[in-house]
Backbone as numpy.savetxt, mean C-alpha at the origin, in Angstrom:
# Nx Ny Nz CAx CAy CAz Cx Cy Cz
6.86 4.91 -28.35 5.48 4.43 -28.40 4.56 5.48 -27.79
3.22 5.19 -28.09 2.28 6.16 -27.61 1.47 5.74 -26.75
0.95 6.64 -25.66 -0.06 5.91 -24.86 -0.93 7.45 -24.17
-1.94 7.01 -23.95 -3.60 8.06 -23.49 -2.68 8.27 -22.21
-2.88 9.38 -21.51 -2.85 9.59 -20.13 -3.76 10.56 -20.29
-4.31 10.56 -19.00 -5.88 10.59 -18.31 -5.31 11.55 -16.80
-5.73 12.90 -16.27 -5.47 13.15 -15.16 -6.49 13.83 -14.95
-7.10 13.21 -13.56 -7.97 14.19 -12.78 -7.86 14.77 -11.93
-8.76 15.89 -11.53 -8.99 16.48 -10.49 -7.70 17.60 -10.50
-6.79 17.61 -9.07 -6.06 18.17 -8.81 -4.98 17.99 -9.69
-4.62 16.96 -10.11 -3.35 16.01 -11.13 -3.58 16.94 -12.56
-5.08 17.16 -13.42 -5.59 17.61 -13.99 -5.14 19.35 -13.86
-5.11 19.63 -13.12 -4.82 21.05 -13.14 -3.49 21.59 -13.03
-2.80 20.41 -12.69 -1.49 20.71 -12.52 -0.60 20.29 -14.11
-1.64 19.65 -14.56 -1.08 19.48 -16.07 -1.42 20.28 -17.02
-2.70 21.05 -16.67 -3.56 22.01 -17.91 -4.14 21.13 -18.40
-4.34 20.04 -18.45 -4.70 19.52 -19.37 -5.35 18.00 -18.63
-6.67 17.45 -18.93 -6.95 16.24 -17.96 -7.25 14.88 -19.14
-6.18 15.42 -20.59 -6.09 14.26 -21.37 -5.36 14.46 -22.95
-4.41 13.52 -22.69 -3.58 14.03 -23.84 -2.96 12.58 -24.13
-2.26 12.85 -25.24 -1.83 11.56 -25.73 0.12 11.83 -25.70
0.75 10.88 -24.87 2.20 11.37 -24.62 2.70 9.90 -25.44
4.48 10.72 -26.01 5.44 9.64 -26.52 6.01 9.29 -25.42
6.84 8.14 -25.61 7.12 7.59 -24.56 8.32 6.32 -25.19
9.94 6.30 -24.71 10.38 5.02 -25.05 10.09 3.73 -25.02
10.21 3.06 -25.98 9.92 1.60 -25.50 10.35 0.99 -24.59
9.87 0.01 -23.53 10.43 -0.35 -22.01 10.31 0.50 -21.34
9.42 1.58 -21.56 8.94 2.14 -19.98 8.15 1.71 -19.15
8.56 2.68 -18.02 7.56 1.83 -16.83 6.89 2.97 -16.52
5.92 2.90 -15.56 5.37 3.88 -14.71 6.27 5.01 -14.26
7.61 4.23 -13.17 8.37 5.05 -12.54 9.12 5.76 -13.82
9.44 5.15 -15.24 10.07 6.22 -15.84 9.07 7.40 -16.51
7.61 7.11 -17.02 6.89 8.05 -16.87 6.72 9.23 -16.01
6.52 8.80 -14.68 6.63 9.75 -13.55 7.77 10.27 -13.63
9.30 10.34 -14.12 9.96 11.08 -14.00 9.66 12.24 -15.35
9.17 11.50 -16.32 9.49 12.42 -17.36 8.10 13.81 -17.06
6.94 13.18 -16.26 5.83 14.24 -16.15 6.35 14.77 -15.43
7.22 14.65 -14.40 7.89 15.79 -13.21 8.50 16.68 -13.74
9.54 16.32 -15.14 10.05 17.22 -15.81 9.41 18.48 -16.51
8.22 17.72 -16.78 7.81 18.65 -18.05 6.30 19.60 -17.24
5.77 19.06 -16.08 4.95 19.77 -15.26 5.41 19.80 -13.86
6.34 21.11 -13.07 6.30 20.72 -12.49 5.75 20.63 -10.95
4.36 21.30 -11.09 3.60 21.30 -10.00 2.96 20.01 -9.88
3.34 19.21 -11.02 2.50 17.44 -10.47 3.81 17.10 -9.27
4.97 17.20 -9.22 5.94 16.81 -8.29 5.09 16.08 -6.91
4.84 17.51 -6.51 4.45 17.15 -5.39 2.80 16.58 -4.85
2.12 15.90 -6.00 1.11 15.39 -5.45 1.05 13.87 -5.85
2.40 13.40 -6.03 2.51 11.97 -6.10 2.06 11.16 -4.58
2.41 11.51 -3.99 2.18 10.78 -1.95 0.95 10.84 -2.12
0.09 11.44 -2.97 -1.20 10.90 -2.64 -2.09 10.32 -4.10
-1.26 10.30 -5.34 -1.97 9.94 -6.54 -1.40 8.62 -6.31
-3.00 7.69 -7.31 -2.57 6.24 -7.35 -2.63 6.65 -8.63
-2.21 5.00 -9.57 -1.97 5.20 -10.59 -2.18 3.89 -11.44
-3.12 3.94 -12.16 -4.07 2.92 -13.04 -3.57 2.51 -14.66
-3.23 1.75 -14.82 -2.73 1.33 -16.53 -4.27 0.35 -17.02
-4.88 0.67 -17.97 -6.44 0.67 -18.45 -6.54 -0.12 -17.20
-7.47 0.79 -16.60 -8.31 0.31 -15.28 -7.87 -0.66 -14.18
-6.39 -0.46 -14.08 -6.03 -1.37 -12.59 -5.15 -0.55 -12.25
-5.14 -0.53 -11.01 -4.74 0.57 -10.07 -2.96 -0.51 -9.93
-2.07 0.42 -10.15 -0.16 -0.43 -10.88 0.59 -0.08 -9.34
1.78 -0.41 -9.74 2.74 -0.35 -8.47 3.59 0.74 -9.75
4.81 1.24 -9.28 5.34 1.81 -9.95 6.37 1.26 -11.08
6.56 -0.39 -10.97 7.45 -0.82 -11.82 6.75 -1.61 -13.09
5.19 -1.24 -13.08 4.28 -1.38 -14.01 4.83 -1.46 -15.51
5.13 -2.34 -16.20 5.45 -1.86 -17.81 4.56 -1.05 -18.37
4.88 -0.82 -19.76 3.74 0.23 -20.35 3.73 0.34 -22.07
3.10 -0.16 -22.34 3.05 -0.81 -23.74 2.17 0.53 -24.91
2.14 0.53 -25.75 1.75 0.79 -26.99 0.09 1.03 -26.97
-0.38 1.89 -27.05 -1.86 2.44 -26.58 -1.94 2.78 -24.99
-1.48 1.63 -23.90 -2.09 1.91 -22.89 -2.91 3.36 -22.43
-3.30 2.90 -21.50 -4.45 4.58 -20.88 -3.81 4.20 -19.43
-3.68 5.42 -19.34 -2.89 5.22 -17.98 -3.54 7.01 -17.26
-3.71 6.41 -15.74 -5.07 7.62 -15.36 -4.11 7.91 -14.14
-3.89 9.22 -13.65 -3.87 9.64 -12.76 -4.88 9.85 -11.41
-4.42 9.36 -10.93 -6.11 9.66 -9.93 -5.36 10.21 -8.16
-6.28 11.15 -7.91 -5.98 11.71 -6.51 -7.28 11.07 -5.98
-7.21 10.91 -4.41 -8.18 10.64 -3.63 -9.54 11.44 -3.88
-10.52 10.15 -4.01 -11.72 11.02 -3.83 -12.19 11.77 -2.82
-13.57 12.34 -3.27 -14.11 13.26 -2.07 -14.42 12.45 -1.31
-13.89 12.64 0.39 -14.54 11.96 1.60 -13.84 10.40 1.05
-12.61 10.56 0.45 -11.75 9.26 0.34 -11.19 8.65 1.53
-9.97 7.87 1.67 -9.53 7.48 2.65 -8.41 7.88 2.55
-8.25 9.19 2.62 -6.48 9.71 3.16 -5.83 9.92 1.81
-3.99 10.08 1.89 -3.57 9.70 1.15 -3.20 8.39 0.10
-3.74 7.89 1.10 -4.04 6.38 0.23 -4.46 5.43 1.19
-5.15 4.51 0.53 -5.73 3.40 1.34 -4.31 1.79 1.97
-3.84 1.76 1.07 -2.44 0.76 0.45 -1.58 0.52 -0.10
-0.75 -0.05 0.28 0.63 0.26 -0.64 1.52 -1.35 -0.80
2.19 -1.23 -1.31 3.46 -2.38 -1.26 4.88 -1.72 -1.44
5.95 -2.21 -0.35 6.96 -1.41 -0.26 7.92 -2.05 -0.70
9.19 -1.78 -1.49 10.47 -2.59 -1.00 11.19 -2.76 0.52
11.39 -1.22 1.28 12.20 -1.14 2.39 11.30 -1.30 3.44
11.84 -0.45 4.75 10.90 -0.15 5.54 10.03 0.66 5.66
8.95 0.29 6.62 7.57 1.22 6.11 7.75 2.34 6.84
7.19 3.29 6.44 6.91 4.59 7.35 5.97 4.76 7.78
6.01 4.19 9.27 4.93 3.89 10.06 4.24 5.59 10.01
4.85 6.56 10.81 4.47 7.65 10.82 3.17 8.11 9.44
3.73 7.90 7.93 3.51 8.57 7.08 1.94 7.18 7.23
1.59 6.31 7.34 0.65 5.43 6.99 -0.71 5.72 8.47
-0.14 5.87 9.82 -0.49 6.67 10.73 -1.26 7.91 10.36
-0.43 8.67 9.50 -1.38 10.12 9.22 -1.90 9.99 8.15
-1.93 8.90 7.24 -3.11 9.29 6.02 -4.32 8.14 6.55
-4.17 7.91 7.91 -5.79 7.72 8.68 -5.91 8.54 9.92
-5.43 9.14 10.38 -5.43 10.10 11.87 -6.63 11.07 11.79
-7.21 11.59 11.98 -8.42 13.42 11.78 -8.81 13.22 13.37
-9.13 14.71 13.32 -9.29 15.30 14.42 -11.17 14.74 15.00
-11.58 14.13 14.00 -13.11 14.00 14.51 -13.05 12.18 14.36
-11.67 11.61 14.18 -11.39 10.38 14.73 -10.74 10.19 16.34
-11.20 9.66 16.88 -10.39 10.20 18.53 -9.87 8.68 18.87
-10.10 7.49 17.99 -9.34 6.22 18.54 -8.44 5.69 16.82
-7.33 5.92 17.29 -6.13 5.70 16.04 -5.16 4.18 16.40
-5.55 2.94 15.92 -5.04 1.77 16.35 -4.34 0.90 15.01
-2.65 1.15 15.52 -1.92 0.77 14.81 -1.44 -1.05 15.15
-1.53 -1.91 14.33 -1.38 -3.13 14.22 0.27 -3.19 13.36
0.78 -3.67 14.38 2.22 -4.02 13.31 2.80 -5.53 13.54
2.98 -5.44 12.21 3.31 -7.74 12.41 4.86 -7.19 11.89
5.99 -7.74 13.03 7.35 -7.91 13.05 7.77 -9.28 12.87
8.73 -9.50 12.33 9.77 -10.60 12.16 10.06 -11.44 13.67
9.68 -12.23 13.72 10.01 -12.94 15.17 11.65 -13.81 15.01
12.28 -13.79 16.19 14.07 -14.47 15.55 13.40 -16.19 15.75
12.40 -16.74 16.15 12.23 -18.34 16.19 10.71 -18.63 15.60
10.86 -19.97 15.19 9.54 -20.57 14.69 9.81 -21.85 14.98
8.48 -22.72 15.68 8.47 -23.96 16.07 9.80 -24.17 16.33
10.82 -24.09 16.95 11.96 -24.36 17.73 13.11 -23.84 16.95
13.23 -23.11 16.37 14.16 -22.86 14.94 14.59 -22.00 15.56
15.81 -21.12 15.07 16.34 -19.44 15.15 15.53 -19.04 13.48
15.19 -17.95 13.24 15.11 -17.22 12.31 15.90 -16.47 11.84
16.66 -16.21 11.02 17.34 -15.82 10.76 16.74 -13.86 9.85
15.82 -14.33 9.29 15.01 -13.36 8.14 13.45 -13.39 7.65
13.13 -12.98 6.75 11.63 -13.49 6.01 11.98 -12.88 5.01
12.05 -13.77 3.49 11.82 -12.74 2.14 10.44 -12.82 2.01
9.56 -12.04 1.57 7.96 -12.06 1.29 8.26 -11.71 -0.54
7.49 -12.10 -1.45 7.25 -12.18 -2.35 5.87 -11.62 -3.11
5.13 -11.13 -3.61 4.06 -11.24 -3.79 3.56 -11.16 -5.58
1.96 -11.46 -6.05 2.09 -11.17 -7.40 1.35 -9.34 -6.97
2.30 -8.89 -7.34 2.07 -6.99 -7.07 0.49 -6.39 -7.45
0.33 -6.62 -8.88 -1.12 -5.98 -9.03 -2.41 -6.27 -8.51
-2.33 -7.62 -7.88 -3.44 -8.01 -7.44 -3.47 -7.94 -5.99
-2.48 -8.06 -5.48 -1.90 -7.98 -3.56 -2.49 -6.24 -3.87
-2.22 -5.00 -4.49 -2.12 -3.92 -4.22 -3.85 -3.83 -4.47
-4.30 -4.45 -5.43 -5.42 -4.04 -5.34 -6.47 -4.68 -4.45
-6.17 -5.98 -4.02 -6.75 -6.97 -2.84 -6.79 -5.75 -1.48
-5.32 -5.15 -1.15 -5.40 -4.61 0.01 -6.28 -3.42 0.14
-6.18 -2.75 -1.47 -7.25 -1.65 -1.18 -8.20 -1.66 -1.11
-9.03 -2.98 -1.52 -10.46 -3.32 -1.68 -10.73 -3.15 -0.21
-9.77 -4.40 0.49 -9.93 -4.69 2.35 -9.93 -3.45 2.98
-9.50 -2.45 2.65 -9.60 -0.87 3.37 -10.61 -0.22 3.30
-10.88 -0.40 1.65 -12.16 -0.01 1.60 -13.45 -0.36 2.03
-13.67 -1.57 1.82 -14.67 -2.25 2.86 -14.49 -2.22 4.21
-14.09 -2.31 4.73 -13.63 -1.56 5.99 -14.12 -0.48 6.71
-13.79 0.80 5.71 -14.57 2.51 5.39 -15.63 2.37 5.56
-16.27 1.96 4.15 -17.63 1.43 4.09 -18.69 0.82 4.92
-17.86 -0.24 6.11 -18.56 -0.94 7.35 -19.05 0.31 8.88
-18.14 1.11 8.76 -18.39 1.50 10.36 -18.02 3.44 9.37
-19.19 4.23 10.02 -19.53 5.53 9.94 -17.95 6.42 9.98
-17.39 7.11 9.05 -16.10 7.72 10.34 -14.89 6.78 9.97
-14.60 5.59 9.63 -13.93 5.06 9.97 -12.77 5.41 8.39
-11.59 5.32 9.09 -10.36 5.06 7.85 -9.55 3.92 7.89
-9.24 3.32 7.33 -8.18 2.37 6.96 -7.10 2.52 5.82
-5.64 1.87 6.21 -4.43 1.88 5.41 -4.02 0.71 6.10
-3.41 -0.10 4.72 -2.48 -0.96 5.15 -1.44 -1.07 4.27
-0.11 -1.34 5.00 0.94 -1.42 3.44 1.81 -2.86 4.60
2.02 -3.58 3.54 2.99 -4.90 3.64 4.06 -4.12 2.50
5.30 -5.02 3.93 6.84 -4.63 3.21 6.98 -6.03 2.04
7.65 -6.30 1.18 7.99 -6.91 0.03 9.74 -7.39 0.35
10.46 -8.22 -0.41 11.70 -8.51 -0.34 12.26 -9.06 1.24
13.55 -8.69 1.19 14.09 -9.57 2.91 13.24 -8.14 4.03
13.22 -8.87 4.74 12.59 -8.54 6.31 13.55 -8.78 7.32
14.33 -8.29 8.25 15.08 -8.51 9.14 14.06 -9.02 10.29
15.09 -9.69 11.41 14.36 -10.06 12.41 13.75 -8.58 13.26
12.96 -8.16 13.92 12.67 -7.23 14.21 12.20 -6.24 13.47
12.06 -6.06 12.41 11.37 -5.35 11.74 10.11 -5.30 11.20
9.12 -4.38 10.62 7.59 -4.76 10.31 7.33 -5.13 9.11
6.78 -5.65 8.95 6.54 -6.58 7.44 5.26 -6.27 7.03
3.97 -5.80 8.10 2.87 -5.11 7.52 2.61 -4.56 8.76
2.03 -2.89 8.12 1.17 -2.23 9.39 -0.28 -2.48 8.89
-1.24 -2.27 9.62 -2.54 -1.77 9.61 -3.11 -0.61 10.60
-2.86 0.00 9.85 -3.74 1.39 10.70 -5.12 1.56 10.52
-5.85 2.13 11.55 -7.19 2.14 11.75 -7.74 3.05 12.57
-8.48 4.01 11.80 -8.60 5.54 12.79 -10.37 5.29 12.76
-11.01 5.82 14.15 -12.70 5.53 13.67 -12.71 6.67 15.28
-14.33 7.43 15.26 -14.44 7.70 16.05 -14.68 7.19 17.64
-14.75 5.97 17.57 -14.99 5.13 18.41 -14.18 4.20 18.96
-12.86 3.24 19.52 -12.32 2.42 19.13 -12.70 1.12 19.37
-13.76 0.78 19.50 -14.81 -0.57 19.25 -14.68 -1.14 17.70
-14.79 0.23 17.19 -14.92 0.13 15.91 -13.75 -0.11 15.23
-12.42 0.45 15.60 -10.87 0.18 15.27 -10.80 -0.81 15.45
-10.76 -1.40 16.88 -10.25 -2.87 17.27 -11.16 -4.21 16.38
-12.19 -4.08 15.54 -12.93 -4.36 14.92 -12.61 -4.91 13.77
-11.95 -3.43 13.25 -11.39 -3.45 12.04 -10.47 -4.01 11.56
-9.37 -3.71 12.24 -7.99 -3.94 12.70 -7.91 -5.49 12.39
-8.80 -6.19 13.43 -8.73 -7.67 13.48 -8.88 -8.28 11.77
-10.33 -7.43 11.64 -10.73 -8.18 10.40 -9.89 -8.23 9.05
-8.70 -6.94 8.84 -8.01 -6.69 8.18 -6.93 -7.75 7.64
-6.57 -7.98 8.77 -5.29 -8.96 9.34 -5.92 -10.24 8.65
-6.70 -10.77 9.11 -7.69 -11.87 8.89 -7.48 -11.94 7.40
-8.59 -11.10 6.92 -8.96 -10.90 5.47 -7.18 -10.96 4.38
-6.10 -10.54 4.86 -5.14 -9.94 4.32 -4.43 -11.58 3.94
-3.94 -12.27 5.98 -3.56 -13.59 5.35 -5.14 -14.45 4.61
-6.14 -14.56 4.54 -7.03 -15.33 3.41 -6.62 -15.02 2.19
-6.69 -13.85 1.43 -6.91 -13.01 0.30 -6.08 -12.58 -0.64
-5.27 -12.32 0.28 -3.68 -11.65 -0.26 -2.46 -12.65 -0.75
-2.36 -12.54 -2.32 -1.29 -13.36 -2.89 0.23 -12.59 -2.76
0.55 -12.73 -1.21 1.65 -12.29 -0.65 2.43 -13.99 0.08
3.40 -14.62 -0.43 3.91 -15.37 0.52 5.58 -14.64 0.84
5.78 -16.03 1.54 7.25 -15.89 2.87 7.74 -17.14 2.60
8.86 -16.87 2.48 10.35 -17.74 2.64 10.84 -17.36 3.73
11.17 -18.52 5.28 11.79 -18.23 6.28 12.85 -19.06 5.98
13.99 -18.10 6.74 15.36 -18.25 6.19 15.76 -18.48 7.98
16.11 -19.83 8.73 17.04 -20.35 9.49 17.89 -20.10 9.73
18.67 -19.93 10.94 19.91 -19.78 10.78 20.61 -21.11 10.86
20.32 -22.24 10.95 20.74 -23.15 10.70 19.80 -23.77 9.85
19.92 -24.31 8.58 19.09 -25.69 7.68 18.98 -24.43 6.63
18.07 -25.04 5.52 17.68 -24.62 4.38 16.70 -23.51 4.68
16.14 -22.45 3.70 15.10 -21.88 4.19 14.02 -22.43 3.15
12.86 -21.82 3.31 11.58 -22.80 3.75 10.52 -22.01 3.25
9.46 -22.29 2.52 8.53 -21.62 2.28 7.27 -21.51 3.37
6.87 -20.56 3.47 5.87 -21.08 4.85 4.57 -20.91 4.34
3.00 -21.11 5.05 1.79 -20.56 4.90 1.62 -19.90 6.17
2.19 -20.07 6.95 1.30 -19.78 8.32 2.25 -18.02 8.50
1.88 -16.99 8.86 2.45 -16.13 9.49 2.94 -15.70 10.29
4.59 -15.73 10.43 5.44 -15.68 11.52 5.81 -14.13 12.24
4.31 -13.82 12.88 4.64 -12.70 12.85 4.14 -11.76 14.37
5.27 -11.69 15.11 4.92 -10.57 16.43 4.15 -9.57 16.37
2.45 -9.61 16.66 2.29 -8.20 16.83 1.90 -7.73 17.91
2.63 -6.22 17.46 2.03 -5.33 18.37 1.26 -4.14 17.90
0.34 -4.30 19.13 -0.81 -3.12 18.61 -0.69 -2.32 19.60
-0.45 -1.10 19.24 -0.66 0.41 19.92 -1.87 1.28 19.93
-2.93 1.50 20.71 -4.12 2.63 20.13 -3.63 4.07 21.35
-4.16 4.88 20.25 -4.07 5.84 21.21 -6.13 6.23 20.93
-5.98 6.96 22.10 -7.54 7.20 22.22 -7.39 8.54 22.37
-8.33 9.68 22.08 -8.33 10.70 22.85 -9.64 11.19 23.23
């Protein structure tokens, strides 16, 4: 099948080309696209960590299907964007580090990381786990909106957030929010409102899994955090 791909900017130059029309097997996805452009260009390789990636005008996860015409756009961060990316949705664990530095700069001096962990009890229970579930295209694009507004609110300021997807162990993070601003009035600000905005907004739920009884769908968020800022 055939479908438009669209690349700008940097993505664009690494292809020669910022629009062409590629074949493609039937039942592809995104991720098998991305392998076949790695093949055939391969200075796009390495600017995936920071390209998102849009099937006609919605910004996809990588297990995106890909049908017969689609337009599918490469896009790198804009000018005076927010990092390598604003949001993500993961299967495993997150890389706190890597979500940390696509909001960190040197003319941000308060960097305040929010992380919600797996707690082992709820209302008198053991916990055993959390599977989280979500519907993907709209959670990915919900979270980037919340980052972006965010940006947009306070001068300076960056935001990233990525929620983990699938089982969650006890102790582990299930969403960070990072928040870099020159000020940290303005982080601790943010930070809050993120969290807030994320459980309202975000079609992400949780199945808590007991270690004794059935497991359980929940609304409420069972979740330890801890927040770290560093200031400088």
């Amino acid at each position: 099948m055939k479908i438009r791909l669209l690349a700008f900017a940097s993505a664009g130059d690494a292809m020669g080309s910022q629009e062409m029309d590629w074949e493609i097997p039937d039942g592809s996805r995104v991720s098998d696209l991305r392998e076949r452009l790695n093949a055939a260009y391969p200075k796009l390789a390495p600017l995936w960590p920071r390209l998102a990636v849009a099937v006609d005008g919605r910004v996809v996860t990588p297990d995106e299907p890909l049908t017969a015409g689609a337009e599918v756009a490469l896009l790198p961060p804009v000018s005076g964007g927010g990092g390598p990316f604003r949001a993500d949705l993961v299967d495993g664990p997150i890389d706190q580090e890597k979500v940390v530095a696509a909001v960190a700069g040197p003319e941000r001096g308060a960097v305040l990381v929010f992380l919600g962990t797996v707690r082992d009890s709820h209302a008198g229970r053991g916990v055993a786990k959390l599977t989280y579930s979500a519907y993907r295209t709209m959670a990915l694009e919900g979270l980037a909106r919340i980052a972006a507004d965010l940006e947009a609110s306070s001068p300076g300021l960056r935001a990233a957030i990525v929620h983990r997807l699938g089982e969650v162990p006890v102790g582990e993070a299930s969403v960070i929010i990072a928040v870099a601003s020159p000020h940290r009035a303005a982080a601790y600000e943010a930070s809050r409102t993120a969290l807030e905005r994320l459980k309202a907004e975000i079609p992400i739920w949780k199945r808590e899994h007991y270690t004794e009884g059935p497991a359980v769908w929940r609304e409420e968020e069972p979740l330890t955090p801890t927040a770290a800022a560093r200031t400088d």
